[in-house]
C-alpha positions in Angstrom: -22.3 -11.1 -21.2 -21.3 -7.4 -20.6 -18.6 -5.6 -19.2 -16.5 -2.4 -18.7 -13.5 -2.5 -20.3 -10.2 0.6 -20.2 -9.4 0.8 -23.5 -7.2 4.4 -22.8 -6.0 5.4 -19.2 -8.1 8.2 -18.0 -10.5 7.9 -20.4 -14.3 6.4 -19.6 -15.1 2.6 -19.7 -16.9 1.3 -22.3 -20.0 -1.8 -22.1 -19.2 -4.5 -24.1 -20.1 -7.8 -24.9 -17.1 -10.4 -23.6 -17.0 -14.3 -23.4 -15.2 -16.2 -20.9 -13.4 -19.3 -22.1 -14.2 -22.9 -20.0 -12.7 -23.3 -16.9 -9.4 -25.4 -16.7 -9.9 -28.1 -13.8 -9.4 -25.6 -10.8 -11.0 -23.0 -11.7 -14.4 -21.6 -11.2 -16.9 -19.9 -12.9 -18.7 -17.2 -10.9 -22.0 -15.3 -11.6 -21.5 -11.7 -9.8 -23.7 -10.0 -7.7 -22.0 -7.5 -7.0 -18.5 -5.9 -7.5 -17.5 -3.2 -4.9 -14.9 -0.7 -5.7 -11.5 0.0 -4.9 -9.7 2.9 -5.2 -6.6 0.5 -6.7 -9.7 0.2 -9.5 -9.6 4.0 -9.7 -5.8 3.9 -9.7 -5.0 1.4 -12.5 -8.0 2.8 -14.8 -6.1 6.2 -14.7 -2.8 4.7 -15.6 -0.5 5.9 -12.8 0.8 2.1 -12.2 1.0 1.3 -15.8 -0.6 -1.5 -17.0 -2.4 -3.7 -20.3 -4.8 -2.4 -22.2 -7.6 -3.1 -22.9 -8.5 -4.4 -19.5 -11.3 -5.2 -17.6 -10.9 -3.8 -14.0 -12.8 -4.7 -10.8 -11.4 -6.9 -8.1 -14.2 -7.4 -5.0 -16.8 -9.5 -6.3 -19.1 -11.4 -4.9 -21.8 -13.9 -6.7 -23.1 -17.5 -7.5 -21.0 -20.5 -8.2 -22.6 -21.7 -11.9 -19.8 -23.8 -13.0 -16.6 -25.7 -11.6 -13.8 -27.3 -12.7 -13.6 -31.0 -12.7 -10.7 -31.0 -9.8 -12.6 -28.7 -7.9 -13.5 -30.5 -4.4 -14.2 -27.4 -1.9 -17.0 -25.7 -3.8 -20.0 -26.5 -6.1 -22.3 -25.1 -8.1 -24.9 -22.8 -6.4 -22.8 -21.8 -3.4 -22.2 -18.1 -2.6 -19.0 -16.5 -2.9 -16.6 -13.7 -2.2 -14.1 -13.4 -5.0 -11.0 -12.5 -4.4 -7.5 -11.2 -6.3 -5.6 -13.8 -3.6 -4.6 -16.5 -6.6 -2.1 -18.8 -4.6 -1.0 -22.0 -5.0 -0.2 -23.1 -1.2 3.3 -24.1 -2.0 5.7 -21.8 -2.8 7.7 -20.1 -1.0 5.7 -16.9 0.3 2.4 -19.5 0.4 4.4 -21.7 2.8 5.2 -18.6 4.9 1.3 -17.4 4.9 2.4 -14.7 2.6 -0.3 -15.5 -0.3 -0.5 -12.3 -1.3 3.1 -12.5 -3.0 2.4 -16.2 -4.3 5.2 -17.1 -6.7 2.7 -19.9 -8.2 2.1 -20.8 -11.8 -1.6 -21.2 -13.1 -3.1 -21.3 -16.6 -5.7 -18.4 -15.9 -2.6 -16.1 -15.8 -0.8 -17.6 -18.9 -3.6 -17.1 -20.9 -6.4 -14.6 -20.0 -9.7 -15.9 -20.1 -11.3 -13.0 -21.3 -12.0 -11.9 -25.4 -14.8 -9.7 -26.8 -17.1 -10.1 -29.6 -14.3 -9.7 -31.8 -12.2 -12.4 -30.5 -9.8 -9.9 -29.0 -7.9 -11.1 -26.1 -8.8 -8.5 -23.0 -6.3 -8.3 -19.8 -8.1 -10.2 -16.9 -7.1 -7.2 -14.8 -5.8 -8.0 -10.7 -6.8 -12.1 -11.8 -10.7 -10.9 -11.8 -11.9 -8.4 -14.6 -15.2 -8.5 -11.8 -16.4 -5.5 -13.8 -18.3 -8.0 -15.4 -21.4 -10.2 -15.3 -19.3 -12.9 -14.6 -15.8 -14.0 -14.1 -13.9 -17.1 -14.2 -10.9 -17.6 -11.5 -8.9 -20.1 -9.7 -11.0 -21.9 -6.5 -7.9 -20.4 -4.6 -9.2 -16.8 -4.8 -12.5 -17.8 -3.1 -14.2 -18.0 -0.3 -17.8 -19.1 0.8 -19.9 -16.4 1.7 -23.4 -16.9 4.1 -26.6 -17.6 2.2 -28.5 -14.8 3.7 -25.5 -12.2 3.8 -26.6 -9.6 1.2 -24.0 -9.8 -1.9 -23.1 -6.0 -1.7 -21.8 -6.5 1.8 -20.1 -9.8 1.0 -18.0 -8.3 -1.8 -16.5 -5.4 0.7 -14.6 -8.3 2.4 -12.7 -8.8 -1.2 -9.9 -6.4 -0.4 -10.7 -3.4 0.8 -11.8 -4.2 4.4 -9.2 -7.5 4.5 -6.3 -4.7 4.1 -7.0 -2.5 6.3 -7.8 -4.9 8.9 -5.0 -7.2 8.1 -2.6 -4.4 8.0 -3.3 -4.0 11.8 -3.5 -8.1 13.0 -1.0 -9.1 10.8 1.7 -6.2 9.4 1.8 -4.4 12.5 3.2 -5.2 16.0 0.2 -3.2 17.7 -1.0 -4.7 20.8 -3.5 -4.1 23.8 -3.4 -0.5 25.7 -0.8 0.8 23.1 -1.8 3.9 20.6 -2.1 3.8 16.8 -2.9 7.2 14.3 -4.8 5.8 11.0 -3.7 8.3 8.7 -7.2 8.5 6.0 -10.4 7.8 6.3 -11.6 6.0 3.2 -12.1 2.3 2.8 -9.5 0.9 4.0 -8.9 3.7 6.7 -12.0 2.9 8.4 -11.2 -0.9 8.5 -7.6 -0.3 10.4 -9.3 1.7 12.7 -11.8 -1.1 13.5 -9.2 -3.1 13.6 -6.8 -0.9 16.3 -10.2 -0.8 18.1 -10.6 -4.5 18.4 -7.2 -5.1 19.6 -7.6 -2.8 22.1 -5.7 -0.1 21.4 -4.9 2.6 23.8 -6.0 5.6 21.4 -7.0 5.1 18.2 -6.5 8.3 16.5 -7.6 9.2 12.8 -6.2 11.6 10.5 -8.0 12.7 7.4 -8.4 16.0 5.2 -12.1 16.2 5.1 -14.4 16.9 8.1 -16.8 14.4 6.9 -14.5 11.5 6.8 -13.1 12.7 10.7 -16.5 12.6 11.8 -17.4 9.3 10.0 -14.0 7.9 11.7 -15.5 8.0 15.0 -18.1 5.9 14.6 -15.6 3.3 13.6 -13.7 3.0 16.4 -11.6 5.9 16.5 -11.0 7.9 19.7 -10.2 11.2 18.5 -10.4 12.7 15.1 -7.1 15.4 14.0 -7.1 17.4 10.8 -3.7 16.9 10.0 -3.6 20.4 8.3 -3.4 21.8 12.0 -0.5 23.6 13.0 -0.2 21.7 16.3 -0.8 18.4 15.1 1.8 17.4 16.5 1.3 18.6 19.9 -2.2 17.0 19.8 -0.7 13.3 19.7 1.8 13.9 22.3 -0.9 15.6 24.4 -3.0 12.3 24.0 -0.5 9.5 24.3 1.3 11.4 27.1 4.2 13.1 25.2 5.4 9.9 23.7 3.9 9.3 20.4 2.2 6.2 19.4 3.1 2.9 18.6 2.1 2.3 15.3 1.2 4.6 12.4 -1.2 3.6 9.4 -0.6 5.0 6.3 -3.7 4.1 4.2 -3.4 6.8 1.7 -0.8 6.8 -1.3 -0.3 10.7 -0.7 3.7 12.0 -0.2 2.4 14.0 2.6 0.8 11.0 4.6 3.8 9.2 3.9 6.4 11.9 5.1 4.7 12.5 8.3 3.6 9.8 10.1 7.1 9.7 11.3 6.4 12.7 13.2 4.1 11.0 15.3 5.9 7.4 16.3 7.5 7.1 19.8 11.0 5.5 19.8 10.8 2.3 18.8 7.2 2.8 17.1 6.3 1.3 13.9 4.9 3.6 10.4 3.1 0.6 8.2 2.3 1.7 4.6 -0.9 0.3 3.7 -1.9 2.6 1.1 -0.2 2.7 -2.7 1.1 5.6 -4.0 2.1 6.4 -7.5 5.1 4.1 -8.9 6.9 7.4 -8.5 6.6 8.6 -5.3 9.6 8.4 -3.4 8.7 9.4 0.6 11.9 11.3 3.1 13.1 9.9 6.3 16.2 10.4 8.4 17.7 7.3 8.8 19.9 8.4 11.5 17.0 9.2 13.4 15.4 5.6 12.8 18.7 3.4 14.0 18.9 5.3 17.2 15.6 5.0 17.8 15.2 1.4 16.5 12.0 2.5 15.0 10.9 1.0 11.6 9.0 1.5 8.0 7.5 -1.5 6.8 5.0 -2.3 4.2 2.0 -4.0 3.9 0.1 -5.8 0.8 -3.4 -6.2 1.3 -2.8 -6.7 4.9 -0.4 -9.9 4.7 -4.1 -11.4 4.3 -4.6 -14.9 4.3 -8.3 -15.3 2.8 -9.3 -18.6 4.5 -8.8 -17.2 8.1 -9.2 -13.4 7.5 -12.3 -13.6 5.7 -14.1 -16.3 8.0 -13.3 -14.1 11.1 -14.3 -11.2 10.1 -17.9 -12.8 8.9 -18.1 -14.1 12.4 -17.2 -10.7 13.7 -20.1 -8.7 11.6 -22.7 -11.7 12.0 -22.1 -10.7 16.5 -22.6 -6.9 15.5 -19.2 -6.6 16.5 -17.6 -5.4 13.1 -19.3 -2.5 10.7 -20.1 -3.4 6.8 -23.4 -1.8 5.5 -22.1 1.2 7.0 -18.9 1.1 4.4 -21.4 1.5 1.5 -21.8 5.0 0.1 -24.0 4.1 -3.3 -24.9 1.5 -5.2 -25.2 1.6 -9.3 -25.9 -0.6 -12.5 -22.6 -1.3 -14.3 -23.9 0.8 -16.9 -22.9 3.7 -14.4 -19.6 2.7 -13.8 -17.9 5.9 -14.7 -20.2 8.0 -12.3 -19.3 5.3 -9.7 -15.5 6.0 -10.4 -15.4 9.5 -10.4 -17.1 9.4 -7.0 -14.3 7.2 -5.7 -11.7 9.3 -7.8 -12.7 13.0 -6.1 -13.6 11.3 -2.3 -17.0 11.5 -2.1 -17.5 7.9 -1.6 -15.9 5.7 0.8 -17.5 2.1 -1.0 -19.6 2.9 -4.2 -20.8 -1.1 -5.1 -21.8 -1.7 -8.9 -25.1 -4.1 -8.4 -25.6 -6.6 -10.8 -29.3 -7.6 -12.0 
């Protein structure tokens, strides 16, 4: 089967021919569909969190059970399924505290990658799912059934992208009915915390982004007002809207110093700044602690939303089946994996908000 596989950070993928080995007795094999992408794709491929090489990248999949494990119970061959990056074992530690996303469990997928190439060269199974890729094998703890009729481009959005930004609001954050929240950019996972400040309720919902585009985009997702955060008065305007207080919660979605350095500008006492966005394993952000005891306000972060697949991922498909939560709207373009690297790049410069590679 093919796939794109980072032999050099920053540098193209390349198609080639990989075999999977056979699954150990949890695991599953998965033809894909569809693999949307994911900025964290774009991240990793150019090397700014490190990483093994060669690897196969791609982490929101979605596809066709065509071969289980013999302890597999909860999933069988033909079913539809979103594939996750969520491998967890359900008791550990963090798994017994619904943290799965920081899942301290041992599996044999991750002692031994189950990826080679024609050669017999051992590939990195890249964020436990290498889904740039016809197929992938993974643990039956990183899945979760996906509707029959549900196109498989739209299924594969709820692999990450839209599960952080919406858990980072329902789960990470304290925000709660009639209070006000600034989503600080627009992109993927931007526009899913602003869906999710909507649904809870929020106040103001107020979205922050560079491009004019992505502002106006914003407020079809549930935003209340759009700011350029470039304004002089920036400021001013979120005082002027939550009645000179500031708002209760701040989103950071973006990895940018900037983003991360203001949103304390806009938090009333006691308000909350989440970062939900990564930034480069260098990026160190400037806050005056003084300022945060006296206030009692707080900087917390967020991995993919303090998810937890089996509940997250089941809501929100009730959500979008009652018209009540956007998905098509997320996608920007679709391509063969053959044009991965145009699909990147459109990710990489912010053109695209969800580019999906489409699998024949």
């Amino acid at each position: 089967m093919r796939a794109a596989v980072c032999r050099e950070f920053g540098k193209p993928l390349v198609i080639e021919e990989i075999t999977l080995s056979n699954p150990n007795e949890n695991d599953v094999r998965v033809k894909l569909k569809a693999c949307s992408i994911c900025h964290s794709d774009v991240s990793f491929a150019d090397g700014i969190w490190g990483g093994q090489l060669p690897a196969v990248y791609g982490h929101e999949g979605a596809g066709v059970i065509v071969e289980v494990g013999a302890a597999v119970k909860n999933y069988a061959v033909g079913d539809h399924v979103i594939v996750t990056l969520i491998r967890h074992c359900s008791d550990c530690h963090y798994c017994a505290d619904d943290v799965e996303v920081l899942c301290e469990g041992e599996f044999e997928l991750s002692q031994k990658g189950p990826i080679t190439n024609a050669s017999g060269e051992t590939l990195d199974q890249a964020m436990n799912c290498g889904a740039f890729a016809e197929e992938v094998l993974v643990h039956e703890s990183q899945l979760q059934k996906a509707p029959k009729d549900m196109p498989f481009d739209v299924a594969s959005l709820l692999a990450c992208g839209v599960i952080t930004g919406y858990g980072a609001v329902t789960h990470a954050s304290n925000l709660r009915e009639g209070q006000h929240a600034v989503v600080i950019g627009c992109g993927g996972v931007g526009l899913n915390s602003l869906q999710g400040a909507s649904i809870k309720c929020a106040a103001s919902v107020i979205a922050m982004d560079l491009e004019a585009d992505k502002r106006e985009l914003a407020l079809k997702f549930g935003a209340t007002h759009a700011i350029d955060p470039r304004d002089s008065d920036v400021v001013d305007q979120v005082m002027a809207i939550t009645g000179g207080r500031g708002v209760d919660v701040v989103f950071v979605t973006v990895g940018a110093k900037a983003a991360i350095d203001s949103a304390q500008n806009f938090i009333t006492k006691n308000g909350t700044v989440v970062i939900v966005g990564m930034p480069s394993s260098d990026t160190r952000g400037d806050y005056d602690p003084g300022t945060l005891a006296a206030w009692g306000q707080k900087i917390i972060g967020t991995k993919m939303g303090n998810c937890v697949i089996a509940v997250d991922i089941p809501e929100l498909l009730e959500l979008y089946a009652n018209d009540k939560y956007k998905l098509d709207e997320l996608i920007s373009g679709r391509f063969k994996l053959e044009d991965v690297n145009q699909a990147l790049d459109e990710v990489r410069s912010g053109k695209a908000i969800k580019n999906v590679i489409v699998f024949d």
